[in-house]
TILO-302876 format. One line per 8 residues: their letters; for each residue x, y, z of N, C-alpha, C. Coordinates in pm, whole numbers, plus 32768, in hexadecimal, padded with zeros to 4 digits. Example, Ala and Ser with C-alpha at 12.3 -4.5 7.8 and 13.67 -1.06 7.14 Angstrom:
BEGIN
as) 8527:7DC7:830C:84CE:7E3E:830C:8528:7EB6:830C ~ 8505:7F1F:82C4:8557:7F96:82CA:850A:8003:8313
This chain:
BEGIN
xxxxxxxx) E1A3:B3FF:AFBE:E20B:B3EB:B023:E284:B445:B007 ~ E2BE:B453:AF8B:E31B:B485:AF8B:E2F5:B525:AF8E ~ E29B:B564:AF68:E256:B5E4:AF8A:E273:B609:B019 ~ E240:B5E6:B06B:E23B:B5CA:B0F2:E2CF:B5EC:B136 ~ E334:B577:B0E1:E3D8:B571:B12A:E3E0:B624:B0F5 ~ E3D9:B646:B078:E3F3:B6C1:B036:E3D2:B71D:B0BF ~ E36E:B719:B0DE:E33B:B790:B132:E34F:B781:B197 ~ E38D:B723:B1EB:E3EE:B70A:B276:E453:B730:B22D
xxxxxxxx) E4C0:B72A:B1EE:E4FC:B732:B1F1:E535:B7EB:B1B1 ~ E4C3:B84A:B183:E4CB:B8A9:B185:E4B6:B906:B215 ~ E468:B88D:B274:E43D:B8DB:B301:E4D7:B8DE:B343 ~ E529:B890:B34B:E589:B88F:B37E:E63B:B8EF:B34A ~ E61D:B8FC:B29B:E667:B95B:B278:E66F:B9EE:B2BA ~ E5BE:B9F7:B286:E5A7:BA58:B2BD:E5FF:BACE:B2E6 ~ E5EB:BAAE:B36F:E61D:BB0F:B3F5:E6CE:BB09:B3CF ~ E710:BAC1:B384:E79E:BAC8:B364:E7AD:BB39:B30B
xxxxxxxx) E749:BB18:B2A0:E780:BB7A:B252:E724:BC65:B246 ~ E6D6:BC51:B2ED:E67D:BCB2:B2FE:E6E8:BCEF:B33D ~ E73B:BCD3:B391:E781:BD32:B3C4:E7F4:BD8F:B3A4 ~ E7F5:BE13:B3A5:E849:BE92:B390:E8D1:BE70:B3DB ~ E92F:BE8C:B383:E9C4:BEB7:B3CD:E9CB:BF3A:B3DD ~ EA23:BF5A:B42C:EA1B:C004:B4A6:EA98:BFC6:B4DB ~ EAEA:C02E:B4D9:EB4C:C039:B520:EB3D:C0A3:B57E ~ EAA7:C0F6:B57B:EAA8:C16D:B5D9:EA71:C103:B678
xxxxxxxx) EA99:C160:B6F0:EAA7:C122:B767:EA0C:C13A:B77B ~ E9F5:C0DC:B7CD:E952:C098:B7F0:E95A:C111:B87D ~ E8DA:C14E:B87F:E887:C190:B8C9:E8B6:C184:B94D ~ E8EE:C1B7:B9C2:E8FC:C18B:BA29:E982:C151:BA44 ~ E9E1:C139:B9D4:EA5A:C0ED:B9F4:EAC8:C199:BA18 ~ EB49:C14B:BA48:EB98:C1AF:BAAD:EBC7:C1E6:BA36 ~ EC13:C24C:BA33:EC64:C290:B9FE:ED0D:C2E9:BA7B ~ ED7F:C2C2:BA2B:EDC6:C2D4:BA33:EDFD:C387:BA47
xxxxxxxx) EDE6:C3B0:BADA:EDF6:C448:BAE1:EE7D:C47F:BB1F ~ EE90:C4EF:BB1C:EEDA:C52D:BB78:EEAA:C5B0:BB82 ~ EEBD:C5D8:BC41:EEB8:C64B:BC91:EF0E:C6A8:BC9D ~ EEF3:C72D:BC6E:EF75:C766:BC9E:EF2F:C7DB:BCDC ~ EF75:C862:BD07:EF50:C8E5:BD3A:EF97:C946:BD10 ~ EF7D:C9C3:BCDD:EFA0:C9E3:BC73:EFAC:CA7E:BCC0 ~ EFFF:CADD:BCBE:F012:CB60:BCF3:F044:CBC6:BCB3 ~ EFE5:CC41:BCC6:EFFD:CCA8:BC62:F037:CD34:BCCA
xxxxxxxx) F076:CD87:BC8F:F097:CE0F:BCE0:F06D:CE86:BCA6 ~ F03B:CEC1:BCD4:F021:CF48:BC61:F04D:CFBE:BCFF ~ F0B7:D05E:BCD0:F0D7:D086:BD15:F066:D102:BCF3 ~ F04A:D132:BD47:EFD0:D1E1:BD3B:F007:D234:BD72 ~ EFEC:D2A0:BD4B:EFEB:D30D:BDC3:EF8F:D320:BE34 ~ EFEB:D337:BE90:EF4A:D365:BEF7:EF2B:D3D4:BEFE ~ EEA7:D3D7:BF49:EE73:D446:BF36:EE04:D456:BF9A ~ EE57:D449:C029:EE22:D45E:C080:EE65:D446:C109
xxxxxxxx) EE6C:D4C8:C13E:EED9:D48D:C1A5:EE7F:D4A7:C250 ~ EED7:D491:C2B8:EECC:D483:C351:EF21:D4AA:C392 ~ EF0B:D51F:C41C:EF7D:D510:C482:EF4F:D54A:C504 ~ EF30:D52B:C558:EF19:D53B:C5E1:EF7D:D5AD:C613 ~ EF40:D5FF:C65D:EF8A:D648:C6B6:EF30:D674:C71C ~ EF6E:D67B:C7BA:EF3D:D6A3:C816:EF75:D73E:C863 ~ EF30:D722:C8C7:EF8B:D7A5:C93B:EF85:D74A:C9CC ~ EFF4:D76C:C9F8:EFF0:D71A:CA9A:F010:D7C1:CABE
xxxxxxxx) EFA8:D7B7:CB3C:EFB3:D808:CBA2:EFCF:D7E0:CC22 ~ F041:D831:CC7D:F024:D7F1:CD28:F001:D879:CD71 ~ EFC0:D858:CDF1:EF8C:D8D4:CE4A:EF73:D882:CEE5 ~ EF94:D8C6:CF38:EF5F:D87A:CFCE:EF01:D864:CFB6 ~ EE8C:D870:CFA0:EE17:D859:CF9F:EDD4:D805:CF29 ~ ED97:D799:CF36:ED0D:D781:CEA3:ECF8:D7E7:CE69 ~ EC9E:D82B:CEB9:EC52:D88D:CE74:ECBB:D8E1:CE17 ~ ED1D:D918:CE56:ED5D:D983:CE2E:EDA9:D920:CD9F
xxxxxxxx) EDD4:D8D0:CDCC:EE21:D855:CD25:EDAA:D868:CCB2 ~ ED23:D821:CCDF:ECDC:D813:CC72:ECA2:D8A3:CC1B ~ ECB1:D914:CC90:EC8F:D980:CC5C:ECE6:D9C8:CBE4 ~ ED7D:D9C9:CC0A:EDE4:DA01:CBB9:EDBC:D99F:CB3D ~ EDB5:D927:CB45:EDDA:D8C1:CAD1:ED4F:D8C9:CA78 ~ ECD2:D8FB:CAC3:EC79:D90D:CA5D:EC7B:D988:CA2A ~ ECBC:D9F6:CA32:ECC3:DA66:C9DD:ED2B:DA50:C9AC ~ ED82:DA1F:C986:EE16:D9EC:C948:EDF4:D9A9:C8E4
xxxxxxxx) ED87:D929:C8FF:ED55:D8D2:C870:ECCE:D913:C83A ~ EC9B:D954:C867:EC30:D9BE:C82C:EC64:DA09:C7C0 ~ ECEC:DA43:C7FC:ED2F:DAC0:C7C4:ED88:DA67:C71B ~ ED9C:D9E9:C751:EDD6:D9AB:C6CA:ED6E:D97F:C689 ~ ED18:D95B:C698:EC6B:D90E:C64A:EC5D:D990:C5F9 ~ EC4E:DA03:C62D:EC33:DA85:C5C2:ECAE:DAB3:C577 ~ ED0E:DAB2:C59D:ED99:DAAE:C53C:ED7B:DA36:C4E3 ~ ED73:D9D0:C4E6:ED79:D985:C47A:ECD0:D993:C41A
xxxxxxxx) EC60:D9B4:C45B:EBFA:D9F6:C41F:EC01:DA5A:C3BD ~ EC87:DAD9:C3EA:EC88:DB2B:C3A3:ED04:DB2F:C327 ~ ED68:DA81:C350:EDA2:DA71:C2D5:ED7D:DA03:C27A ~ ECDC:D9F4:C28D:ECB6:D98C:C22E:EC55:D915:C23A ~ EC93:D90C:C2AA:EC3E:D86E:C2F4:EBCB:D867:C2DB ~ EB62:D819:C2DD:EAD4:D825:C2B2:EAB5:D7E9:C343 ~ EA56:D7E8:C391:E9FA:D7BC:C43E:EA27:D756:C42F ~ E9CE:D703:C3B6:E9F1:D666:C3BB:EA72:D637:C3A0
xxxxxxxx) EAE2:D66A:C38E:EB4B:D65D:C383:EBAC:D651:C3F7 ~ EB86:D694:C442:EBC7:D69C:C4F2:EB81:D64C:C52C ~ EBC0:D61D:C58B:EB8C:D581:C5F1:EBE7:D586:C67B ~ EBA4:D5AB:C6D1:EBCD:D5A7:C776:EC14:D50F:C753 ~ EC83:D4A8:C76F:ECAC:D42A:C774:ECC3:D412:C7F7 ~ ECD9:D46E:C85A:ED1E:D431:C8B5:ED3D:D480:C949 ~ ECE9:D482:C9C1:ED00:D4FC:CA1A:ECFA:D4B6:CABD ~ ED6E:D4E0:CAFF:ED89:D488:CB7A:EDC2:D4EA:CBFC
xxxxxxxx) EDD6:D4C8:CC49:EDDB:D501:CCD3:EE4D:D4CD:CD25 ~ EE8F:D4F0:CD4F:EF0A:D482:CD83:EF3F:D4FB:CDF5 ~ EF60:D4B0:CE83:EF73:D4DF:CF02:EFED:D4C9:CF0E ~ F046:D562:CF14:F0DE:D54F:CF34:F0EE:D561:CFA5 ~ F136:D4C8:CFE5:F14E:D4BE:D061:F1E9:D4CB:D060 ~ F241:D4F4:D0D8:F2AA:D4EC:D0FE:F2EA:D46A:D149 ~ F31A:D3FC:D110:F34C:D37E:D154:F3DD:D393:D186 ~ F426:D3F0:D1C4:F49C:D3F8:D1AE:F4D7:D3CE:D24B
xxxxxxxx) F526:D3A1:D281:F560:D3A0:D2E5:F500:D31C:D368 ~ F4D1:D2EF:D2FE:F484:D271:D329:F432:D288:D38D ~ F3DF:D329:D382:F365:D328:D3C8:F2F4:D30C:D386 ~ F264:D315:D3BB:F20E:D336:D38F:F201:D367:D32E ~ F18C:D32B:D2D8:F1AB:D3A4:D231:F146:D44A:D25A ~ F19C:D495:D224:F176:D536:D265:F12D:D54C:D1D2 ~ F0B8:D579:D1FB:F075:D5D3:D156:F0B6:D681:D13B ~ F0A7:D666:D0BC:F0FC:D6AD:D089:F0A2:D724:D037
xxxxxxxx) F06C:D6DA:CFCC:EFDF:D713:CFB5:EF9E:D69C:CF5A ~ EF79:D6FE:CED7:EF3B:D682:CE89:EF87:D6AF:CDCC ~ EF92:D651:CD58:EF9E:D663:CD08:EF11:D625:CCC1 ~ EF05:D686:CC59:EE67:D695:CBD7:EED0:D684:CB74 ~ EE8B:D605:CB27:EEA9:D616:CA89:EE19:D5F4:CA40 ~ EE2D:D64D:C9CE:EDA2:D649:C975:EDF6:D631:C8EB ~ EE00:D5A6:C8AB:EE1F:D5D5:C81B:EDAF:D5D0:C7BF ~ EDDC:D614:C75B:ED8D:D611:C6C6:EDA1:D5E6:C667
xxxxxxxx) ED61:D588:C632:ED8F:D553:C5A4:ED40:D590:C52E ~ ED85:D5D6:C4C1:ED80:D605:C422:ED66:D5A3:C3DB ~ ED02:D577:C384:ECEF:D563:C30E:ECFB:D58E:C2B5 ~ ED2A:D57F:C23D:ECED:D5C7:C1C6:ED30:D589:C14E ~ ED01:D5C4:C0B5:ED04:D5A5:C04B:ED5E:D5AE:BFFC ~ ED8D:D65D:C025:EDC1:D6BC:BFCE:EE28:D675:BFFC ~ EEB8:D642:BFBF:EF5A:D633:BFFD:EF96:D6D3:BFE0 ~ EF88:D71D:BFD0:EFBB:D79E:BFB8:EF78:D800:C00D
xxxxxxxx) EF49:D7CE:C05A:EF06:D839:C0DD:EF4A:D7F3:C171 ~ EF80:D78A:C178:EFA0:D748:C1C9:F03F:D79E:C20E ~ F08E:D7DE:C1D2:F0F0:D823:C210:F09C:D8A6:C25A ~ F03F:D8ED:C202:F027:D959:C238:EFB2:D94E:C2AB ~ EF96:D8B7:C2C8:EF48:D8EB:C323:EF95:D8AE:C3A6 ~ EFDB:D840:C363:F052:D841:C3EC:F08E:D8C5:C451 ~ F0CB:D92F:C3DC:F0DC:D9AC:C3F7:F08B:D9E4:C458 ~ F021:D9D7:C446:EFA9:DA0E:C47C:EF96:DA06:C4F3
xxxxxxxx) EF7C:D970:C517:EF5D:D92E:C59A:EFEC:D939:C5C5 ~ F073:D935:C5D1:F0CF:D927:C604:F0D3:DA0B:C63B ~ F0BD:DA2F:C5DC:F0DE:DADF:C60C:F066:DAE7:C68B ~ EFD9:DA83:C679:EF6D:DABB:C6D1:EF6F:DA70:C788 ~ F009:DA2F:C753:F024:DA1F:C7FF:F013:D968:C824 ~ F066:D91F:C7E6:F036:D88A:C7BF:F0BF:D86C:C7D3 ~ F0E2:D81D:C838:F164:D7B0:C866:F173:D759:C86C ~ F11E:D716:C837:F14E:D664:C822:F12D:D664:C780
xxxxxxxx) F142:D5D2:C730:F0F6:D5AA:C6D6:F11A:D500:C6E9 ~ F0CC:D4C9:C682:F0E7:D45F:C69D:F119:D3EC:C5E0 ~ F12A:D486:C596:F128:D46A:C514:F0D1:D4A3:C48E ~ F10C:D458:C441:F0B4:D4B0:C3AF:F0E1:D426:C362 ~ F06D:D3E6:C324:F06B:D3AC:C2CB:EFFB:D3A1:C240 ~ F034:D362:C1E4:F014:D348:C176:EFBB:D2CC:C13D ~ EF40:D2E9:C0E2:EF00:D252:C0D1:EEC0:D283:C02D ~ EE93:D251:BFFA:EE24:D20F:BF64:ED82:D216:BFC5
xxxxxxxx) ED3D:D24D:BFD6:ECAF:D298:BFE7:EC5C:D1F2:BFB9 ~ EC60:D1DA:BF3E:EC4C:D175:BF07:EC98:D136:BEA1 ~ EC8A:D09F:BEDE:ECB9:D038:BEBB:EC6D:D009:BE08 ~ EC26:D03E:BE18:EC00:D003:BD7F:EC4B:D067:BCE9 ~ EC95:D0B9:BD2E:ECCA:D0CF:BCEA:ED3F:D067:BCD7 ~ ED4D:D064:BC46:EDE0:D013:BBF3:EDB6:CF79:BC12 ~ ED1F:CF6E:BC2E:ED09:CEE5:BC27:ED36:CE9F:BBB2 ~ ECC3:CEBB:BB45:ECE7:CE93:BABD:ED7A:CE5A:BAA5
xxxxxxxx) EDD5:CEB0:BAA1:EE45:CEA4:BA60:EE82:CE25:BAF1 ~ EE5F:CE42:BB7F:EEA4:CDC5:BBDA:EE54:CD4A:BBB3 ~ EDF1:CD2F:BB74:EDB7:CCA9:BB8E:EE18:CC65:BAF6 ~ EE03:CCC2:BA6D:EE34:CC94:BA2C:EEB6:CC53:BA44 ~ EF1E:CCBC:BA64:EF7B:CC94:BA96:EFA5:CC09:BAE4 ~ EF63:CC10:BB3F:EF2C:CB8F:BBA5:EF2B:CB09:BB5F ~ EED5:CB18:BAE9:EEA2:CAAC:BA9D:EF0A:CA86:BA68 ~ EF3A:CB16:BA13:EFE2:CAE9:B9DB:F033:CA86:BA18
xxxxxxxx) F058:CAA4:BA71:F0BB:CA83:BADC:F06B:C9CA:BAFE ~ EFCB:C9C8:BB12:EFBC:C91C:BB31:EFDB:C8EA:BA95 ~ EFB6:C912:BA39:EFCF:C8A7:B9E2:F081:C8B4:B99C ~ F0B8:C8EF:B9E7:F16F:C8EF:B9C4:F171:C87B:BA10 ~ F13E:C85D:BA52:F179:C80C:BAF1:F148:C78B:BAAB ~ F0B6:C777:BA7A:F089:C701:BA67:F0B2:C6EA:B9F6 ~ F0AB:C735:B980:F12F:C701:B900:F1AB:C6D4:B93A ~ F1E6:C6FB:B99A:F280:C6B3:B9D3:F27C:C62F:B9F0
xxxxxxxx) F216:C62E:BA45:F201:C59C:BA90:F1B2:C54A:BA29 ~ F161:C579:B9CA:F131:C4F5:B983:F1A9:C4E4:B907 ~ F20F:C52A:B8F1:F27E:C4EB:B8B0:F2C8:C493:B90B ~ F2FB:C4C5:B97F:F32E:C468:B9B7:F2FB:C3BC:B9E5 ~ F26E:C3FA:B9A9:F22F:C336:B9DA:F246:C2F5:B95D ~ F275:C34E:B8D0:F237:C304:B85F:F1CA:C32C:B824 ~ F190:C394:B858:F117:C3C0:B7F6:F0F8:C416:B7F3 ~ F064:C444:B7A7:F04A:C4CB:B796:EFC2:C4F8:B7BF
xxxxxxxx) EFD5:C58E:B7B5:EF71:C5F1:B80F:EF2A:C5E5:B7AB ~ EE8B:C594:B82A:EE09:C5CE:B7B6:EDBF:C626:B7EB ~ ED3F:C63F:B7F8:ED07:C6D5:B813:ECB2:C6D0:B894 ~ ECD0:C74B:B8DC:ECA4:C755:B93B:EC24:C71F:B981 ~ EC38:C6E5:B9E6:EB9F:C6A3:B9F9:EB6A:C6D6:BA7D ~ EBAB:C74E:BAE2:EB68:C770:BB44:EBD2:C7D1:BB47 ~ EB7F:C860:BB77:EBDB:C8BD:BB84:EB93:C90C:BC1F ~ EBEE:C93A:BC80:EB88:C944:BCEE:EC0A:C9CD:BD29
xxxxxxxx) EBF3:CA4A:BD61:EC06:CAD7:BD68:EC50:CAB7:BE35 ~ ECB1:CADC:BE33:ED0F:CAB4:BECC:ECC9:CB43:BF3D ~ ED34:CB3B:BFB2:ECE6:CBAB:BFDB:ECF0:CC24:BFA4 ~ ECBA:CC90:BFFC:ECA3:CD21:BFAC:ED01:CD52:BFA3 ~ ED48:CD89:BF25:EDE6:CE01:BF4C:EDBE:CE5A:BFC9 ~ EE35:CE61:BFFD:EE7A:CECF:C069:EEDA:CF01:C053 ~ EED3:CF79:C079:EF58:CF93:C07F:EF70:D00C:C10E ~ EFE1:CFD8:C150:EFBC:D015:C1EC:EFD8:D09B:C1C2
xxxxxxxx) EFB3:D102:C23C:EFCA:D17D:C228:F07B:D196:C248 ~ F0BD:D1DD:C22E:F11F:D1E9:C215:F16D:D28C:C25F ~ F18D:D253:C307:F1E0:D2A4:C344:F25C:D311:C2EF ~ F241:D391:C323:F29A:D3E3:C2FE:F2FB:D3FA:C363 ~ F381:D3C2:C366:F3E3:D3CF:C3B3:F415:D44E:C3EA ~ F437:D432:C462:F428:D48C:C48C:F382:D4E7:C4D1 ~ F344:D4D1:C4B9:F2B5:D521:C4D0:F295:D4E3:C567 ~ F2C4:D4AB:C5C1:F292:D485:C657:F304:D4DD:C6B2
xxxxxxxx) F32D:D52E:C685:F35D:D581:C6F6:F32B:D608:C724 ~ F362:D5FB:C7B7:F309:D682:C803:F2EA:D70E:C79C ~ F294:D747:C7A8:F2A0:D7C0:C76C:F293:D819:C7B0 ~ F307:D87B:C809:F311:D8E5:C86E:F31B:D95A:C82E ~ F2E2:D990:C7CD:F332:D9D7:C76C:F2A6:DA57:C782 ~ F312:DAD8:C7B4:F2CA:DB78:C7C9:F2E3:DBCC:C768 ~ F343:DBF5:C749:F390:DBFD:C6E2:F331:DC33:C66C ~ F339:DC51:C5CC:F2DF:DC2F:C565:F2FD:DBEB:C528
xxxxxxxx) F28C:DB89:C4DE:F299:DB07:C4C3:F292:DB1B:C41F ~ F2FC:DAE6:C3E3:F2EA:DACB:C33A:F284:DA61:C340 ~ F250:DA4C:C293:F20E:D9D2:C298:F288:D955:C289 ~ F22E:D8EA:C2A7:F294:D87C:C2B4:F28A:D842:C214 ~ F30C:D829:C1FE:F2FC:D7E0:C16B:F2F5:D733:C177 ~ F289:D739:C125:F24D:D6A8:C128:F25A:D650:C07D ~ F28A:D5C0:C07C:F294:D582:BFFF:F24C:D50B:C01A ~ F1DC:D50D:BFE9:F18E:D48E:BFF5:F1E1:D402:BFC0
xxxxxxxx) F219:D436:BF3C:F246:D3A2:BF00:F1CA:D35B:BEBB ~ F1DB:D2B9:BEA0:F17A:D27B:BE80:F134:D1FD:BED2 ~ F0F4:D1CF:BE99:F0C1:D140:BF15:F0BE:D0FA:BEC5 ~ F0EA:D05A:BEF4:F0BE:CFBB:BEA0:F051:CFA0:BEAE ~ EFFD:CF7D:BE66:EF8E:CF32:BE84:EFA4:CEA4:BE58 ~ EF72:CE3E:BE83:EF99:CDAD:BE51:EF0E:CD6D:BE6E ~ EEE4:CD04:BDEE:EE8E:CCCB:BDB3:EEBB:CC44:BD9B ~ EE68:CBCD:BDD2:EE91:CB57:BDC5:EE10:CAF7:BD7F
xxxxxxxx) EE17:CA8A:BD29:EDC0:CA47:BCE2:EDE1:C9D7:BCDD ~ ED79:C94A:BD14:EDB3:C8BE:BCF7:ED79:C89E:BCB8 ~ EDB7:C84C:BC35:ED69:C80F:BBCE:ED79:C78B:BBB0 ~ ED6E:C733:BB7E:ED6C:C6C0:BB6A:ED3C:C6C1:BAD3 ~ EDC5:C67C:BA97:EDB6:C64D:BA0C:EDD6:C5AD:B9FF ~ ED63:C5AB:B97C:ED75:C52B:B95B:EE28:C4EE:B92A ~ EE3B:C477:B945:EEC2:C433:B8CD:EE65:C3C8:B879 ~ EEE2:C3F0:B807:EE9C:C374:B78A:EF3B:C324:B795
């Protein structure tokens, strides 16, 4: 009998004295986070610029408008051919027809004739070919523009150094705020990439005015400058 009590009464110790202390958190339980977003800048050079220029022609006639205005942008397509441009580099953007009527004295509108514009937009790589071929197209008979700007070709350049940055910048933010609750930054537990850097192309002032110019043409002096690119990262770190 007393054998018996012995071994009930070890079945019931048992399980008291089988179990582990852990202070580590059980599988599945919450943890205490904070979100932040984190932004980096890195400035480049560019190295690749843009600028449209056309010719407006007027003549009584269609025919006679579209005719002048296609040997006028012919005559600048091979001027800028012969200061550099590569085929794929030139791009027809933009070519329209418009009927000048006379509204004056509150009759009938009287035709007048017609105005042709054909512009062209430049691509290219080189930023140091960009004055001289302005030069170019402006001596080969070209009166409008509509600008010259500046961009970064690619964006993956100065990634590296913006994401780091980026990262920098979320965990300054989330060290701030987990002092201010009382506690401290533990280690990152999701790190996830914002949208893609941009950085817009970048108008050269001045560059949208008429160009009437017969005259001989210097090249135009051009300063690219630099571009921002900006890189953003939200992360979420643990608090202890």
């Amino acid at each position: 009998m007393k054998s018996f009590r012995f071994l009930m009464f070890l079945a019931f110790a048992a399980p008291l004295v089988a179990q582990p202390v852990s202070n580590a958190p059980r599988e599945g339980a919450l943890i205490d986070t904070v979100s932040v977003t984190g932004t980096g800048r890195v400035r480049l050079q560019p190295d690749r610029f843009s600028f449209t220029v056309g010719v407006q022609t007027q003549a009584p006639t269609v025919e006679e408008a579209v005719n002048e205005n296609n040997a006028r942008v012919a005559a600048v397509a091979a001027a800028l051919k012969k200061a550099g441009a590569l085929p794929e580099e030139i791009q027809t953007s933009g070519f329209s027809i418009y009927p000048q009527q006379d509204y004056s004295q509150g009759r009938l509108p009287r035709l007048l004739g017609y105005q042709v514009s054909n512009n062209v937009t430049v691509t290219k790589k080189q930023i140091g070919e960009a004055g001289k071929l302005l030069q170019a197209a402006i001596a080969a008979g070209v009166n409008t523009s509509s600008g010259l700007s500046f961009s970064v070709s690619d964006p993956v350049r100065g990634r590296d150094q913006g994401l780091r940055a980026a990262f920098d910048d979320a965990r300054a933010k989330a060290t701030l705020l987990a002092a201010a609750a009382g506690r401290t930054l533990g280690q990152a537990l999701a790190i996830s990439e914002g949208s893609q850097p941009y950085a817009p192309p970048r108008p050269m002032r001045g560059a949208g005015q008429a160009m009437a110019m017969k005259a001989e043409v210097s090249e135009v002096p051009v300063e690219s400058g630099t571009d921002e690119l900006t890189f953003t990262v939200s992360v979420v770190f643990a608090l202890r």
